[in-house]
KEROVEX-873936 format. One record per residue: residue in three letters; x, y, z of N, C-alpha, C, CB in turn. Coordinates in steps of 0.1 Angstrom, whole numbers. Glycine has a CB too. Layout:
// residues N
REC	code	n.xx	n.yy	n.zz	ca.xx	ca.yy	ca.zz	c.xx	c.yy	c.zz	cb.xx	cb.yy	cb.zz
REC	ala	X	Y	Z	X	Y	Z	X	Y	Z	X	Y	Z .
...
// end
This chain:
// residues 308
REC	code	n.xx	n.yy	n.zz	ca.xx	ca.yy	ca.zz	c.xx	c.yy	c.zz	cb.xx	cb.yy	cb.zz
REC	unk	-135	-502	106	-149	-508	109	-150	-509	125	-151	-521	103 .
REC	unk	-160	-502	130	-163	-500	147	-171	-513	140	-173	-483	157 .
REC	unk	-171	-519	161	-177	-528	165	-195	-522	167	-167	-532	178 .
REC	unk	-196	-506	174	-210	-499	178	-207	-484	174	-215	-500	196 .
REC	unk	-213	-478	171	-216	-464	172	-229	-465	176	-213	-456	159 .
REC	unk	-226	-450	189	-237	-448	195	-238	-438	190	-238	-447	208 .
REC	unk	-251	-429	188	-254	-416	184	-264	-411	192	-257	-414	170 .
REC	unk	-259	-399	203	-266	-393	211	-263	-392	224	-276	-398	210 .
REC	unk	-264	-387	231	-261	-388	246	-271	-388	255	-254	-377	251 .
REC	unk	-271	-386	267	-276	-387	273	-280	-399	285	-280	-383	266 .
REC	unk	-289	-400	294	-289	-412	302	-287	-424	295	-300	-413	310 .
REC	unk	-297	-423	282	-294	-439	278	-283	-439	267	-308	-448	271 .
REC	unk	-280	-432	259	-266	-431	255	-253	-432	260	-265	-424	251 .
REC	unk	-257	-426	271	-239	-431	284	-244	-445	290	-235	-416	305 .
REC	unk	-252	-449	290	-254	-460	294	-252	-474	288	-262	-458	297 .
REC	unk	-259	-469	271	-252	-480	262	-239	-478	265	-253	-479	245 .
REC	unk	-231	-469	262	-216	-466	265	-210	-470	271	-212	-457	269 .
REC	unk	-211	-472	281	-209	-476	298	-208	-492	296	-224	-471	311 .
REC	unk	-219	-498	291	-221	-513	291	-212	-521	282	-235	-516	286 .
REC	unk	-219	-512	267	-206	-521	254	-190	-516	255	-210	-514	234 .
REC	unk	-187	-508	261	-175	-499	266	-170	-513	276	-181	-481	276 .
REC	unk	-177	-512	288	-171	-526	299	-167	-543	287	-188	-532	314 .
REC	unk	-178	-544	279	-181	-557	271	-166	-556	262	-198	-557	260 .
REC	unk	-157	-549	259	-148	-546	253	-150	-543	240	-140	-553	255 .
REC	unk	-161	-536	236	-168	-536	219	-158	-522	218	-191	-533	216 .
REC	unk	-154	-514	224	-149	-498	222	-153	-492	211	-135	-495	222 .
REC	unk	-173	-487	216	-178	-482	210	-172	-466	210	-189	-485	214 .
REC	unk	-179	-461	196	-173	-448	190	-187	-441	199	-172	-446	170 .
REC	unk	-190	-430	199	-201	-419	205	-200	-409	194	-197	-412	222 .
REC	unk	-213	-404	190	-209	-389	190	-224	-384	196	-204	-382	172 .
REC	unk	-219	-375	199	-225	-369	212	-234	-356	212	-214	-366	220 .
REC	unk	-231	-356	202	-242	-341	195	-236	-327	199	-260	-340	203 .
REC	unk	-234	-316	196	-230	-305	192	-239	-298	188	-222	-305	185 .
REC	unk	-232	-283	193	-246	-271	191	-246	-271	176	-243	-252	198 .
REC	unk	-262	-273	175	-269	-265	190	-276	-269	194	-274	-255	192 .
REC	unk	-277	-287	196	-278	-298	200	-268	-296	218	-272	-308	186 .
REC	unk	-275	-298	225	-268	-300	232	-263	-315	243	-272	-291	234 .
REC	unk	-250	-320	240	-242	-328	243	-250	-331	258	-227	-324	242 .
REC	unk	-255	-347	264	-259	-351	274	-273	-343	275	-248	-350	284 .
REC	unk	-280	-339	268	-294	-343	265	-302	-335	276	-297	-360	265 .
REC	unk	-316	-334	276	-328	-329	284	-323	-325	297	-339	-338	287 .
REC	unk	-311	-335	305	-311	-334	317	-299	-317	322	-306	-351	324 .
REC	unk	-294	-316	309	-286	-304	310	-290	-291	312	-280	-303	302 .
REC	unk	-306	-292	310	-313	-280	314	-319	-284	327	-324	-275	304 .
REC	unk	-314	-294	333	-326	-292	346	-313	-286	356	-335	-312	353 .
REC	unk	-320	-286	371	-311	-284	380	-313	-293	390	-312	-272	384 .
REC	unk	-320	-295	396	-316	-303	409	-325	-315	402	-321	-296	426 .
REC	unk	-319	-330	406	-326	-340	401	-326	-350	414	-319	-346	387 .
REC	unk	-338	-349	420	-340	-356	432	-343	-376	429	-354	-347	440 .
REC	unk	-348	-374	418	-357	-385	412	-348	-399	410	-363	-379	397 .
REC	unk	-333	-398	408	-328	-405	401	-317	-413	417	-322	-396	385 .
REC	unk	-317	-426	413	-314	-439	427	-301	-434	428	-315	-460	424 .
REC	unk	-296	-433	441	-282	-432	442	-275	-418	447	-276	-437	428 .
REC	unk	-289	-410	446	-283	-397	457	-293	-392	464	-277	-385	450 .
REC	unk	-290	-394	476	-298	-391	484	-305	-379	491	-296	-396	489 .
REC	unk	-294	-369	488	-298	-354	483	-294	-349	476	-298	-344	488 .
REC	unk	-302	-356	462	-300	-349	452	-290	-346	441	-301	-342	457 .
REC	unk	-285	-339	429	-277	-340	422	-286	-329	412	-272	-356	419 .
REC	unk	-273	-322	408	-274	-312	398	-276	-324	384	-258	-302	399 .
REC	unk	-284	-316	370	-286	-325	360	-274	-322	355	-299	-324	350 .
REC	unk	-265	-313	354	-251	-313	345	-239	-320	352	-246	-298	341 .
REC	unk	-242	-320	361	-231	-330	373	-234	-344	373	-233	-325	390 .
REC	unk	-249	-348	371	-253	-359	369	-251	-369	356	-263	-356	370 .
REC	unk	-250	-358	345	-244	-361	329	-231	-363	326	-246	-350	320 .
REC	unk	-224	-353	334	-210	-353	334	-206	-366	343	-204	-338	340 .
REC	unk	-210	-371	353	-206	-383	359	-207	-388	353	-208	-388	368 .
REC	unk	-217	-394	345	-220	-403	332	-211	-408	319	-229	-397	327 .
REC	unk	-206	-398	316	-197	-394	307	-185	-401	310	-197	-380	307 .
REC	unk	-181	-394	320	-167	-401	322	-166	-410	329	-157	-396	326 .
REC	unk	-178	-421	337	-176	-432	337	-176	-439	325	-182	-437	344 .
REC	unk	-181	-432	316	-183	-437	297	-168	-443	294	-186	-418	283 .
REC	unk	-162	-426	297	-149	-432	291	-137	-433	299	-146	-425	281 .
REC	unk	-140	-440	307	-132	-448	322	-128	-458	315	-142	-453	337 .
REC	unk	-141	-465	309	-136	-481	303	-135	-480	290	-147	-495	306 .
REC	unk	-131	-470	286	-131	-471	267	-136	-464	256	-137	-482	263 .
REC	unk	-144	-455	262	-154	-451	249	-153	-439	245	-169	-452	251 .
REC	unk	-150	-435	230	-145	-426	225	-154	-418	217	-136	-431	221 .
REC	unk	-159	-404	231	-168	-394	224	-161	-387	220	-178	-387	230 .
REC	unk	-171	-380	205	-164	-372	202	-181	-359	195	-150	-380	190 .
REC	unk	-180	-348	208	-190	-336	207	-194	-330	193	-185	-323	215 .
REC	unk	-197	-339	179	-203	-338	169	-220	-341	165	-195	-345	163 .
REC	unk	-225	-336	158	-235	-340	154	-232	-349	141	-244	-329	153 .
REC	unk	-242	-358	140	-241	-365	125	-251	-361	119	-241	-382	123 .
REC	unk	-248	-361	103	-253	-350	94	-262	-361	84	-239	-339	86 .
REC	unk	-255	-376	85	-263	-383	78	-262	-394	80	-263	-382	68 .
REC	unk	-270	-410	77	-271	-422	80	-272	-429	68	-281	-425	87 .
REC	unk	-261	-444	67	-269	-452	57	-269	-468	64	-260	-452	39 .
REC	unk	-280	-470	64	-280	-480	70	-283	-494	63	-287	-477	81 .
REC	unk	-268	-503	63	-271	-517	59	-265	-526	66	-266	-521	46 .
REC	unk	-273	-539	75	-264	-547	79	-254	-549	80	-264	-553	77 .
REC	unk	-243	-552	89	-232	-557	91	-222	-543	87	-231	-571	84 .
REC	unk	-225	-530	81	-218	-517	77	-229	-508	77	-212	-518	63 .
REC	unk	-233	-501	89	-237	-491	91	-225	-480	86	-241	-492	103 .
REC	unk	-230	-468	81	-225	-454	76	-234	-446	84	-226	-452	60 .
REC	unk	-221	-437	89	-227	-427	98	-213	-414	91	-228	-434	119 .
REC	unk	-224	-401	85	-213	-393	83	-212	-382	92	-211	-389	70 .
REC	unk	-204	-372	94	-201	-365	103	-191	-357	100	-198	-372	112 .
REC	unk	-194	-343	98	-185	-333	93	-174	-339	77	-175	-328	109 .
REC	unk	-184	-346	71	-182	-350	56	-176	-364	56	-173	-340	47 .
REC	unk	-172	-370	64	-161	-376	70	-174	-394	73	-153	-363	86 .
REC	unk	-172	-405	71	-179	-415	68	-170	-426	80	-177	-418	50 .
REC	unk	-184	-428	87	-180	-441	99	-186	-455	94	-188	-437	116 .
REC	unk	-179	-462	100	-187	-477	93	-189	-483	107	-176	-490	81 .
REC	unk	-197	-492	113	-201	-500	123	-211	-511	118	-207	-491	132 .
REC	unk	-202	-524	126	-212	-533	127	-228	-529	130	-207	-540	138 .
REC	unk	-226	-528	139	-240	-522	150	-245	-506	153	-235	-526	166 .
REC	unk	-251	-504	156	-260	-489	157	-266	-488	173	-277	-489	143 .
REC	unk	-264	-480	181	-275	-476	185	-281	-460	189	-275	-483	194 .
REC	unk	-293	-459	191	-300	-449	182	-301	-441	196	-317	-454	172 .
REC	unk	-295	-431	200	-301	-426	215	-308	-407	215	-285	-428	229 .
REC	unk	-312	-407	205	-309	-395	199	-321	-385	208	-310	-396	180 .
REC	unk	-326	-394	216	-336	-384	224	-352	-379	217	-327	-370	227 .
REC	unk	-357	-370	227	-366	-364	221	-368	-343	228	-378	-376	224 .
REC	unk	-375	-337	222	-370	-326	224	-384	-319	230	-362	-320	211 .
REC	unk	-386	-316	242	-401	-305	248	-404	-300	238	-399	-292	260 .
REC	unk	-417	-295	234	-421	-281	222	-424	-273	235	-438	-281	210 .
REC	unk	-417	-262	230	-416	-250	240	-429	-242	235	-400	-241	239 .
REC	unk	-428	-229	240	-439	-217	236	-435	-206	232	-448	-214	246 .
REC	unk	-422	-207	226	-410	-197	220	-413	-183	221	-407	-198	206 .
REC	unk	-411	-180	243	-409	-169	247	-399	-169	252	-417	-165	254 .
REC	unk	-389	-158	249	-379	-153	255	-373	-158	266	-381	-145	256 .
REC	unk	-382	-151	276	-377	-156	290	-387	-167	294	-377	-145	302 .
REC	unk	-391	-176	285	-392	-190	288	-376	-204	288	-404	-195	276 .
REC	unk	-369	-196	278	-357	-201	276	-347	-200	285	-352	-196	266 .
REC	unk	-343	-188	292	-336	-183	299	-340	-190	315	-338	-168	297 .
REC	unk	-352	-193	317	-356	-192	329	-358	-211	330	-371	-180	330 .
REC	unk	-355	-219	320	-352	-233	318	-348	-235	332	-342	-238	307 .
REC	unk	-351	-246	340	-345	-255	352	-349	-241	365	-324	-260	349 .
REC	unk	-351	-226	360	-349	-217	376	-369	-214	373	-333	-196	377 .
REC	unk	-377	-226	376	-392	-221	373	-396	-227	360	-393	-204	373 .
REC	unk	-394	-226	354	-395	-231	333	-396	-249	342	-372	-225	316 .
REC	unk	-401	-257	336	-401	-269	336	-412	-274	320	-408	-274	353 .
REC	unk	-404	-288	319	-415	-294	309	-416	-308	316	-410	-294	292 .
REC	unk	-415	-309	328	-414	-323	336	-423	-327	351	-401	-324	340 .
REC	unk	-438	-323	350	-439	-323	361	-436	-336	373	-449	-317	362 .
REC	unk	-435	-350	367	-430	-359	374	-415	-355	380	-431	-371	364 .
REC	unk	-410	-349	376	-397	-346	380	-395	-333	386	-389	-347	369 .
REC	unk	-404	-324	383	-398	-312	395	-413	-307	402	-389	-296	388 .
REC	unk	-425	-316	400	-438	-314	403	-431	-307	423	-451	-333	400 .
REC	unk	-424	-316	428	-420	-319	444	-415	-308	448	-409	-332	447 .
REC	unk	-407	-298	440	-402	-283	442	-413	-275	449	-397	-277	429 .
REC	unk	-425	-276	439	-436	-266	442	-448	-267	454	-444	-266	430 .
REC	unk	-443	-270	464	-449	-279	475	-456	-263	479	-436	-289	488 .
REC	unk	-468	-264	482	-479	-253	487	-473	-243	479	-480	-248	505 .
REC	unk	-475	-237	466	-473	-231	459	-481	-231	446	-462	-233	459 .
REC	unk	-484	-217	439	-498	-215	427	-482	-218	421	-513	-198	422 .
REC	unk	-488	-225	408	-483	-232	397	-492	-226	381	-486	-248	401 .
REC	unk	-489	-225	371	-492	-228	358	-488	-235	352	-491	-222	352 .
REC	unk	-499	-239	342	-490	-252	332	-500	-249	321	-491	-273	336 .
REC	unk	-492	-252	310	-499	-247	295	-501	-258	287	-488	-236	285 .
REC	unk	-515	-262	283	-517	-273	273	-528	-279	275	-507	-283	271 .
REC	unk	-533	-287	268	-551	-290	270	-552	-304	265	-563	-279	259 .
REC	unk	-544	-310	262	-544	-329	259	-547	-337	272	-526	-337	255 .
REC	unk	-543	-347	269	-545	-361	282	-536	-361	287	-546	-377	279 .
REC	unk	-520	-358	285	-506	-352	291	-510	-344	298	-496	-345	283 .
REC	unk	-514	-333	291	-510	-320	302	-524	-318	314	-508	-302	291 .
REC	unk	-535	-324	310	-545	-325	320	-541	-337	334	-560	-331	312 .
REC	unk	-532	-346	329	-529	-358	339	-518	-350	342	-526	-375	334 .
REC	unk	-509	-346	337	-496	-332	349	-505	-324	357	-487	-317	339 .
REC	unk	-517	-318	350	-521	-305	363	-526	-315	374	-535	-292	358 .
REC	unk	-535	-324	370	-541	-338	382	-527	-340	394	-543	-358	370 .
REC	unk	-514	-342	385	-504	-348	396	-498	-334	400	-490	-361	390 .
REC	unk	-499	-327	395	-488	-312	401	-500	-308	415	-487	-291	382 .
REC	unk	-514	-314	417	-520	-311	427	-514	-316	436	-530	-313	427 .
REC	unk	-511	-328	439	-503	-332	451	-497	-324	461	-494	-338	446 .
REC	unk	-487	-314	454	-481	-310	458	-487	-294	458	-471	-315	452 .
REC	unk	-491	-287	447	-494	-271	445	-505	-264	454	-499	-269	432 .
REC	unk	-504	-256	456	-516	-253	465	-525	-247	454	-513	-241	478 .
REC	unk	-521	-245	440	-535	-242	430	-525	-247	414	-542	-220	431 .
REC	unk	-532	-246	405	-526	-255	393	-533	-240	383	-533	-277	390 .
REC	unk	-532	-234	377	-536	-226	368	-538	-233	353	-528	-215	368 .
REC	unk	-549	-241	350	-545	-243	335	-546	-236	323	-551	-252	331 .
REC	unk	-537	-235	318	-539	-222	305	-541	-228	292	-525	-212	304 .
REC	unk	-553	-228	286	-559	-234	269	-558	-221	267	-578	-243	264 .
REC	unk	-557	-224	255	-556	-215	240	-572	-214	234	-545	-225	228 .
REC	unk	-575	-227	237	-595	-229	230	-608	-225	238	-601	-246	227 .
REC	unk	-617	-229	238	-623	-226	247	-629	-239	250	-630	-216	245 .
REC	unk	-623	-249	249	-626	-266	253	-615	-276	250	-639	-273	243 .
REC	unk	-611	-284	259	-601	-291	261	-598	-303	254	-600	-292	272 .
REC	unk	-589	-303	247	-587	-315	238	-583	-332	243	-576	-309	230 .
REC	unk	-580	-328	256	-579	-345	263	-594	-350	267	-569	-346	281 .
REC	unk	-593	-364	269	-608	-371	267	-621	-366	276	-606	-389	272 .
REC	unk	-628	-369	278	-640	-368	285	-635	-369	302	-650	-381	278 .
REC	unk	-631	-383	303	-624	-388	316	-614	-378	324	-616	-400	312 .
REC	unk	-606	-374	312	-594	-364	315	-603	-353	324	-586	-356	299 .
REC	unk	-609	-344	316	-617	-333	312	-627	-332	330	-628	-338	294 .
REC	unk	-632	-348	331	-639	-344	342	-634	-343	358	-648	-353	342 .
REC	unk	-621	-350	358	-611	-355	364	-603	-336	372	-601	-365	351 .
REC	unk	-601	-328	357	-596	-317	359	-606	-306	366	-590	-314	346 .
REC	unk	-623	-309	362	-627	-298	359	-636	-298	378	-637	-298	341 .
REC	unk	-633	-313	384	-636	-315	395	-627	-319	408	-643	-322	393 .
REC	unk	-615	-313	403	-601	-315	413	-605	-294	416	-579	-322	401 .
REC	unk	-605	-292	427	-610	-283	434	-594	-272	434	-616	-289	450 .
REC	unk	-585	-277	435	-573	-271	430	-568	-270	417	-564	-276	436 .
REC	unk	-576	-271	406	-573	-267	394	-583	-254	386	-574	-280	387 .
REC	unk	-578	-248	383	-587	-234	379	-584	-236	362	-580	-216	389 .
REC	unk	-593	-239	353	-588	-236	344	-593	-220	336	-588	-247	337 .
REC	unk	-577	-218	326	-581	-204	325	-585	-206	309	-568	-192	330 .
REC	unk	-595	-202	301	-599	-207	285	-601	-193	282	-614	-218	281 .
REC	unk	-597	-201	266	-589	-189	252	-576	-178	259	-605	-175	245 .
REC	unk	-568	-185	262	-556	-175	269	-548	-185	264	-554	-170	287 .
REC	unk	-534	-177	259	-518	-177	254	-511	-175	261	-512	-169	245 .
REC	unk	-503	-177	265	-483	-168	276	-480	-158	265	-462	-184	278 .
REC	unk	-479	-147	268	-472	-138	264	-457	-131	263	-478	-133	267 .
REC	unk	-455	-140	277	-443	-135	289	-440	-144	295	-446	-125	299 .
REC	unk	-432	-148	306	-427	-154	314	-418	-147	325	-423	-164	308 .
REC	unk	-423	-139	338	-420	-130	346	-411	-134	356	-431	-126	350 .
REC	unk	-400	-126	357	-386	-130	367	-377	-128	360	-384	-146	373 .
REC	unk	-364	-124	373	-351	-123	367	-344	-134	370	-345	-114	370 .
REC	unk	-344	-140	380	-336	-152	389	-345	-164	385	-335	-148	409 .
REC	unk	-360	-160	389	-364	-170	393	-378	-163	387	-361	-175	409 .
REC	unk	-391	-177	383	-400	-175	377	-414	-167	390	-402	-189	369 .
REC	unk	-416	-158	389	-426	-149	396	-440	-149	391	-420	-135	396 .
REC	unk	-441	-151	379	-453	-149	371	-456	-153	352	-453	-133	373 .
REC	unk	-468	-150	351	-468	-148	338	-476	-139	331	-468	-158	333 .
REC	unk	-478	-134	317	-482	-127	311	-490	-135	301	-473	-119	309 .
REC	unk	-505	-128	302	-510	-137	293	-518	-125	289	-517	-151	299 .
REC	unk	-523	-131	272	-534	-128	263	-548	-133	259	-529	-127	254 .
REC	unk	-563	-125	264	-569	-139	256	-570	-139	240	-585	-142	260 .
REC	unk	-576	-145	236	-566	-146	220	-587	-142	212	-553	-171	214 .
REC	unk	-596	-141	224	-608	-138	219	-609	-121	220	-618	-146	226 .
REC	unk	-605	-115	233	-608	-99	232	-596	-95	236	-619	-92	240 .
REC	unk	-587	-100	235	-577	-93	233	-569	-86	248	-583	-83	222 .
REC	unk	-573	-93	258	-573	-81	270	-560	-92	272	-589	-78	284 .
REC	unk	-553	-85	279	-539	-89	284	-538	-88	300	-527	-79	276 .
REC	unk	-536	-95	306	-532	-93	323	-523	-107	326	-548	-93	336 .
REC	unk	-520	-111	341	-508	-118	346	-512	-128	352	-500	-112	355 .
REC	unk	-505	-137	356	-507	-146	364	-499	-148	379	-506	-154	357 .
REC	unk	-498	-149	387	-486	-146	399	-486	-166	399	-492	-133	420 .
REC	unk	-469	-169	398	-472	-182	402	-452	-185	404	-484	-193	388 .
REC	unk	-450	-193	409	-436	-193	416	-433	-208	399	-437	-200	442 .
REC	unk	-436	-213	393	-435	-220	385	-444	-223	371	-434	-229	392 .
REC	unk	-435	-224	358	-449	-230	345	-441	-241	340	-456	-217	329 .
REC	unk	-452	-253	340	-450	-258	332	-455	-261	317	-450	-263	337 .
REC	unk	-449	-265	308	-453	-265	294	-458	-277	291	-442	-263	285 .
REC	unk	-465	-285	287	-470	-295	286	-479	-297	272	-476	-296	297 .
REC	unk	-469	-289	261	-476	-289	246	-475	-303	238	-469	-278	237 .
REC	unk	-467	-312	242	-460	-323	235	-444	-324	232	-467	-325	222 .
REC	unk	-438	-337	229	-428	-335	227	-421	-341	208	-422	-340	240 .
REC	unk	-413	-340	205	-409	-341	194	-394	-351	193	-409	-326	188 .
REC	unk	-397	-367	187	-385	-374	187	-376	-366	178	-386	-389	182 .
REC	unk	-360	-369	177	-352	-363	170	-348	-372	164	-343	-355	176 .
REC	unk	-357	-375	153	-355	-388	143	-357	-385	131	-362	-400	145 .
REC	unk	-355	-372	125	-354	-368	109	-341	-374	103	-353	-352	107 .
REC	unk	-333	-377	112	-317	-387	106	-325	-399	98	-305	-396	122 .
REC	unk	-337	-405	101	-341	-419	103	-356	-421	92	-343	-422	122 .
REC	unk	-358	-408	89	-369	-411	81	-367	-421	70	-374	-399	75 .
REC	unk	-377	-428	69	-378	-435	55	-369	-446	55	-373	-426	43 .
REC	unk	-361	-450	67	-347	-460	70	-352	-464	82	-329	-452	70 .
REC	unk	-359	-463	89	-364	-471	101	-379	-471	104	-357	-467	113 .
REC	unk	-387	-480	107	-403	-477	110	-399	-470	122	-416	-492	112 .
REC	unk	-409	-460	119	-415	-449	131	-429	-450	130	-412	-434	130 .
REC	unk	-433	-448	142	-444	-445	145	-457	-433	142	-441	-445	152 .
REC	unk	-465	-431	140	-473	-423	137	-468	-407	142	-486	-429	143 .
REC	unk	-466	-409	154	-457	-396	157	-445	-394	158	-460	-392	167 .
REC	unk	-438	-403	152	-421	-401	146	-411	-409	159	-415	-380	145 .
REC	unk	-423	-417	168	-406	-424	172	-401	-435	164	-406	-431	187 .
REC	unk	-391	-436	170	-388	-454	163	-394	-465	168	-373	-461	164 .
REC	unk	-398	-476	156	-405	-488	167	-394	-497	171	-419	-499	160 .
REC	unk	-399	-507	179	-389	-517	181	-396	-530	188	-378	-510	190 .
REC	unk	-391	-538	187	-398	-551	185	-402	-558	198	-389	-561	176 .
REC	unk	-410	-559	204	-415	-565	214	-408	-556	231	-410	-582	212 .
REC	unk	-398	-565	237	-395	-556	246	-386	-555	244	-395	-556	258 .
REC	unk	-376	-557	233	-361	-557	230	-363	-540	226	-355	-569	216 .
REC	unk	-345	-541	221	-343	-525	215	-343	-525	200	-326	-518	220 .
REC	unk	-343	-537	194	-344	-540	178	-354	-535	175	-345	-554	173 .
REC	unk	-346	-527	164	-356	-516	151	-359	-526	138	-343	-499	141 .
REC	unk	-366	-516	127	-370	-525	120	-358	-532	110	-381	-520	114 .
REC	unk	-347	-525	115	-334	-529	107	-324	-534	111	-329	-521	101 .
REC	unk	-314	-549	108	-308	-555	115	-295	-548	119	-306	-566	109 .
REC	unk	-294	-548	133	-282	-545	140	-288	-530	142	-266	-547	131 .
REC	unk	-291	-525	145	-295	-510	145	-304	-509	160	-306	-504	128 .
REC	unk	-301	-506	168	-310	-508	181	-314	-490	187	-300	-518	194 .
REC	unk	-324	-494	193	-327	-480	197	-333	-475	214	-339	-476	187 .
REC	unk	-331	-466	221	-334	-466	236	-333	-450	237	-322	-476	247 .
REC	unk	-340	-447	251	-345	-439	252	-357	-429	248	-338	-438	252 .
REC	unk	-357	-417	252	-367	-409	252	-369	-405	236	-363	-398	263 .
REC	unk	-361	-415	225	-364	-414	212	-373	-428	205	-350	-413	206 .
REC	unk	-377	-436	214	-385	-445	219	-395	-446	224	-383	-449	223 .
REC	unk	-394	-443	239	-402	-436	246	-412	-427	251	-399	-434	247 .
REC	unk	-426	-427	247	-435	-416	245	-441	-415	256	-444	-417	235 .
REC	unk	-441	-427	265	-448	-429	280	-440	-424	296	-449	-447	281 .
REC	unk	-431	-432	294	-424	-427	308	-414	-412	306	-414	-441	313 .
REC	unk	-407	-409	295	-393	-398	297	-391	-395	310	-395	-382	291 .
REC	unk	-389	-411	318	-374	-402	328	-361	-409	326	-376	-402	348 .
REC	unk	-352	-408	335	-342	-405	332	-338	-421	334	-336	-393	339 .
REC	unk	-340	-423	345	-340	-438	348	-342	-448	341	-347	-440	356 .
REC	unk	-355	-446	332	-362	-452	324	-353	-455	313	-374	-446	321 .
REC	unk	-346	-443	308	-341	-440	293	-325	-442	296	-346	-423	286 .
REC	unk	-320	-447	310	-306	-455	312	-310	-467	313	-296	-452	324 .
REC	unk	-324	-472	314	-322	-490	317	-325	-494	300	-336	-499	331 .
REC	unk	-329	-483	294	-331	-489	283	-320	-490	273	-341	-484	279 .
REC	unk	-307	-478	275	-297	-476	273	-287	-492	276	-295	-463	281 .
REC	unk	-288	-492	287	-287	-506	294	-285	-519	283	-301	-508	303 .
REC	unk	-305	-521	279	-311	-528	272	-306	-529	258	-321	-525	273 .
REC	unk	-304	-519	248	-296	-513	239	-284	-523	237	-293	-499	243 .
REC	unk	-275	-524	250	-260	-523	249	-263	-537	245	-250	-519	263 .
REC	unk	-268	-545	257	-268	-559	255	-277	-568	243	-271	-563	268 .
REC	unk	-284	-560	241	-283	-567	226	-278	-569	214	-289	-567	222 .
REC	unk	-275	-555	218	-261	-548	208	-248	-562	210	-253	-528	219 .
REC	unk	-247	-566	222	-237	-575	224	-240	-589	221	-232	-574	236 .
REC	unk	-255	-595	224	-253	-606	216	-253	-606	199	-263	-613	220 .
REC	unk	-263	-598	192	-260	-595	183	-249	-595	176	-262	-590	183 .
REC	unk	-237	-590	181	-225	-589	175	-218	-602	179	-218	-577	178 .
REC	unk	-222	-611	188	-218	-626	189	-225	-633	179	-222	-632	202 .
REC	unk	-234	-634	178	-245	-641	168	-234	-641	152	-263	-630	168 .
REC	unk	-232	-629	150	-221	-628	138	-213	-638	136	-213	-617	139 .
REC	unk	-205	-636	146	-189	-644	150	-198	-660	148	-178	-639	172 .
// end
């Protein structure tokens, strides 16, 4: 019987780590495995200017990897598995894992959430060199530079709004021929002088070998196909929690995160806590989803006092 199992990596998963790991709980990790990949969203980025404590900068896999093994500096024993299933009862959490059955006092849930991509080719490839699904986080790269971003909500109209800051033009690319974020959104976009939107057009392509140069688009009404020249795209379709472990065993939300109870990390089930960008539908950064990691730990620790 573990004292915690964490499940998930990432900022706020090394971070519970990090905390209940110092508290002497010597939490278990597992950390996810392909094709899942171990330390989460920030492993596709590249340079992460955003986050306190470097002052130029830091690679996202260098950033993860420091994380990690300050994880297990003080104790905490990952191990690069996905878990395949949950049972969750007070005071004996079950967590199984390559057939194989973990028991834990305590839970916490860090399991992230995952971009919806536009499942082109060299949209994959070209992740972190041009590809972004973040413009709070790499909006600052594209300084006097045409930009694209794909999606027509209140998200992706308030990204092209902030990617102006910085872009010398924002290309919006709908699929419809009217935009599905509010009225407010809508007027906001359609009278920011650096936003061009482009209606009834798809990505077809995503242009570059090194680095993103362009894109290839279709309209999806006559059919005519031509490019876009732009040094970056962002995606901005929505994102998707990774909480099918959790259906039917924890309240979620209308769009599948987990809830949790006021400002704590408590789910709707005792001892089971949750943090991060599997939480999270507002902020996803990185910062955000280690203080909540943070938040996680320590309730995680009174909790397991409260027992005793």
């Amino acid at each position: 019987m573990k004292n915690v199992i964490i499940i998930g990596s990432g900022p706020a998963g090394y971070t519970a780590a990090l905390y209940t790991a110092r508290a002497n709980l010597k939490p278990l990790m597992f950390a996810g495995g392909p094709p899942e990949m171990p330390g989460g969203q920030l492993m596709l980025t590249t340079e992460v200017e955003n986050f306190p404590g470097f002052p130029e900068g830091v690679m996202g896999p260098v950033l993860m990897d420091n994380m990690r093994k300050q994880a297990e500096r003080f104790g905490t024993e990952i191990i690069g598995e996905l878990v395949e299933e949950v049972t969750l009862k007070p005071h004996a959490h079950q967590v199984v894992v390559n057939g194989v059955s973990h028991e834990a006092r305590a839970l916490i849930v860090a399991t992230g959430a995952k971009a919806r991509m536009l499942g082109l080719e060299n949209e994959e490839r070209l992740i972190g060199r041009g590809v972004s699904t973040c413009a709070t986080c790499d909006g600052a790269f594209y300084r006097d530079r045409d930009i694209v971003l794909v999606g027509g909500g209140d998200s992706a109209v308030e990204e092209a709004c902030f990617l102006t800051r910085f872009a010398s033009k924002v290309s919006l690319v709908h699929r419809r021929d009217e935009l599905r974020a509010s009225k407010i959104m809508q007027d906001r976009a359609r009278s920011n002088p650096k936003i061009e939107i482009v209606w009834d057009t798809v990505l077809t392509d995503v242009l570059g070998e090194d680095a993103v140069v362009g894109v290839g688009t279709k309209n999806v009404k006559t059919g005519a196909e031509g490019e876009i020249a732009c040094a970056g795209v962002f995606v901005a379709i929505g994102h998707d929690p990774q909480t099918s472990l959790f259906q039917n065993k924890l309240a979620l939300d209308e769009n599948g995160y987990i809830e949790v109870q006021g400002v704590s990390t408590r789910t709707s089930v005792e001892g089971v806590f949750a943090a991060g960008d599997v939480v999270d539908h507002t902020y996803r950064q990185a910062v955000t989803a280690a203080a909540m990691g943070c938040k996680a730990a320590l309730d995680t620790e009174r909790y397991l006092e409260s027992l005793e």
